[in-house]
N, C-alpha and C positions, 0 to 999 in steps of 0.2 A: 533635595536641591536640583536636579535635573528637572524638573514637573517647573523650577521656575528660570531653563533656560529658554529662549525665543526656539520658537518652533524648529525653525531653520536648523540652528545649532543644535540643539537635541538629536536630531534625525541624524546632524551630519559626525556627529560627535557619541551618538550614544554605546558606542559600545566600550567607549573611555569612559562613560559614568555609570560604565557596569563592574568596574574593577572596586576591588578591597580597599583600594586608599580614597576613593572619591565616599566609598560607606563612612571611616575611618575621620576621614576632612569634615563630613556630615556632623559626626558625633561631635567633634571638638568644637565647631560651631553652634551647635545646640548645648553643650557646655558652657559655653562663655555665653550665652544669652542665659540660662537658669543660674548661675550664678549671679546675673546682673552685670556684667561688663559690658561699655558701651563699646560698640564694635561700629567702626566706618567701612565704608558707606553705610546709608540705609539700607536692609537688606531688599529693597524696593529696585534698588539703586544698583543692586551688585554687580548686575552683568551690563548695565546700560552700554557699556560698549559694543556687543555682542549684538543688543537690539538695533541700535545704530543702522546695521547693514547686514546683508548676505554674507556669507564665504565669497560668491563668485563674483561682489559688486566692489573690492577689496582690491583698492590702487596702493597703497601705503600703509606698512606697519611703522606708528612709532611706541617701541617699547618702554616702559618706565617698568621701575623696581614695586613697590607698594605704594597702596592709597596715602594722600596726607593723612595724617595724625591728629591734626588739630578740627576742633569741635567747627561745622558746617562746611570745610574743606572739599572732602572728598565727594563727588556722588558720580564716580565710574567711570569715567575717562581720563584715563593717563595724564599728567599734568596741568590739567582743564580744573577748575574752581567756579563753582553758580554763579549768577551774577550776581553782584552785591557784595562780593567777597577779592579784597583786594587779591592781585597775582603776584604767588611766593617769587622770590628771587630767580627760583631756575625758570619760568613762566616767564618773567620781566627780561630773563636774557634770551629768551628760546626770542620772545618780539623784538630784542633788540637786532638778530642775527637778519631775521627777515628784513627788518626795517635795513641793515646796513647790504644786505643781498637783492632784496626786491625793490627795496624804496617805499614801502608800508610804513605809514606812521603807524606807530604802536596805538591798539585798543587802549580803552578805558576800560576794560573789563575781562574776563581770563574765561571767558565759556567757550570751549572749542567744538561746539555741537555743529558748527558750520563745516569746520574740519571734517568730522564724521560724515555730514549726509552729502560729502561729495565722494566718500570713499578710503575717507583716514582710518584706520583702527587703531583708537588710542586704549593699548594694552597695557593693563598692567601685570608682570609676571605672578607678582602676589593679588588676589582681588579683596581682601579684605584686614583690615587692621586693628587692631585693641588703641581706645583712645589715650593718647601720649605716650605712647610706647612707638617708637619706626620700630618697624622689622616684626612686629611681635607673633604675628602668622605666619613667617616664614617657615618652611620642611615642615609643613602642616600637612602636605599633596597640593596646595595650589599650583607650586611650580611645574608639576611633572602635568598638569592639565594643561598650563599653558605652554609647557615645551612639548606637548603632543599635538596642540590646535598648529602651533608657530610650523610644525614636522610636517605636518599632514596639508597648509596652505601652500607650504614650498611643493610638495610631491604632485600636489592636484591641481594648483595652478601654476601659472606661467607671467612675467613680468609684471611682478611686483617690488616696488621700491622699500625695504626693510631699512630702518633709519635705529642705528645703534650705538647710545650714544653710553659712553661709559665703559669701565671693565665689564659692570654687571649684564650690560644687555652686550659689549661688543664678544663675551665667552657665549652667547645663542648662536653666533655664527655657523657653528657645524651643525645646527638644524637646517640651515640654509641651503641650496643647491643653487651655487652661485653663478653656474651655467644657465640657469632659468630666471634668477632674477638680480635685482641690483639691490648691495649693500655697501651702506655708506656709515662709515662710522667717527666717532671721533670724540675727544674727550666730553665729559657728561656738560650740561648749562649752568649745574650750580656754581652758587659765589665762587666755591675753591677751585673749581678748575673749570670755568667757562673762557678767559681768557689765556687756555693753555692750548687752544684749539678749536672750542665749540665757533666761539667769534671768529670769522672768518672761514667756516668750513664750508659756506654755498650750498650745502645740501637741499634747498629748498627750490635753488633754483638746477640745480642737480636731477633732483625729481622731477620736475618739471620737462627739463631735456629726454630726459629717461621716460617719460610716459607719453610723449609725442612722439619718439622714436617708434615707440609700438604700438602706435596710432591709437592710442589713448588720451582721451581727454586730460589735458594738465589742472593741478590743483589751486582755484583761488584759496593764498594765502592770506589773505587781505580780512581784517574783522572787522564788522562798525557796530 
């Protein structure tokens, strides 16, 4: 699996995919393919967020837990769906916030590949899922890779806006070195608890103030 990370990351990341559990994580996913389990994303698909961008071109982490579940959903960016694929509810509220923050009328469409090639990394802690099962590659080693990458962007670089929305991503915090960058957290976008906080948290335009302050180009949030 390293041989099919983007160059950049391999180099910058390889001595994390020299360890026992990234061998380990290997095997389990070569597992569940010789059994026949369909496994999302494609594995074409896996790191597309990683391909996206640099380490050093990296304005904004938004973390998500795992890929959707459901069959054409996922292909590698955190909350993001292909186009042609209606956007799940947490997607429908994440546009609704903008739209109620920026004045974005929400997309027709849930592809957040725009996000990405300005500088978004849409992470997900888990990168791979068994279909209809949430969570089913969890404490596989995915997470200890990406609370190494999340460890090592805080340590190496310097103002980045970390967007953490939920228990699951606001417990990353202490990867954070919140002297160097800005995090913003707040209850997750799904149905259940988007209007417990996600609506109305500003973070978009948060970001925004936060990446001009360090004279950084701010993020069009805007999709057409």
């Amino acid at each position: 699996m390293m041989n099919e990370l983007p160059a950049t990351w391999a180099q910058w990341l390889g001595d994390e995919t020299s360890q026992p559990y990234w061998q380990s994580l290997h095997a389990f996913l070569a597992a569940e393919a010789d059994a026949g389990k369909a496994v999302y994303p494609p594995r074409e698909l896996r790191y597309a967020a990683l391909a996206s961008l640099a380490p050093a071109d990296i304005k904004v982490v938004i973390l998500g837990q795992d890929p959707y579940h459901g069959p054409g959903q996922a292909h590698g960016l955190s909350f993001s769906v292909p186009h042609g694929v209606r956007p799940p509810p947490s997607l429908q509220n994440i546009f609704k916030e903008i739209a109620r923050d920026l004045g974005h009328n929400p997309p027709q469409h849930g592809h957040l590949q725009a996000w990405a090639s300005q500088g978004v990394l849409l992470l997900n802690s888990v990168l791979t899922v068994e279909a209809e099962k949430a969570g089913s590659h969890r404490k596989r080693g995915w997470e200890r890779f990406t609370d190494a990458l999340v460890a090592r962007l805080s340590r190496e670089h310097a103002g980045i806006v970390f967007m953490l929305w939920g228990a699951y991503a606001e417990a990353k915090t202490g990867l954070i070195d919140t002297a160097r960058h800005c995090v913003l957290t707040s209850p997750h976008p799904s149905p259940l608890s988007a209007h417990r906080g996600f609506i109305g948290n500003g973070h978009f335009s948060a970001a925004n103030r936060y990446l001009l302050a360090q004279g950084r180009t701010p993020i069009d949030w805007a999709l057409v």
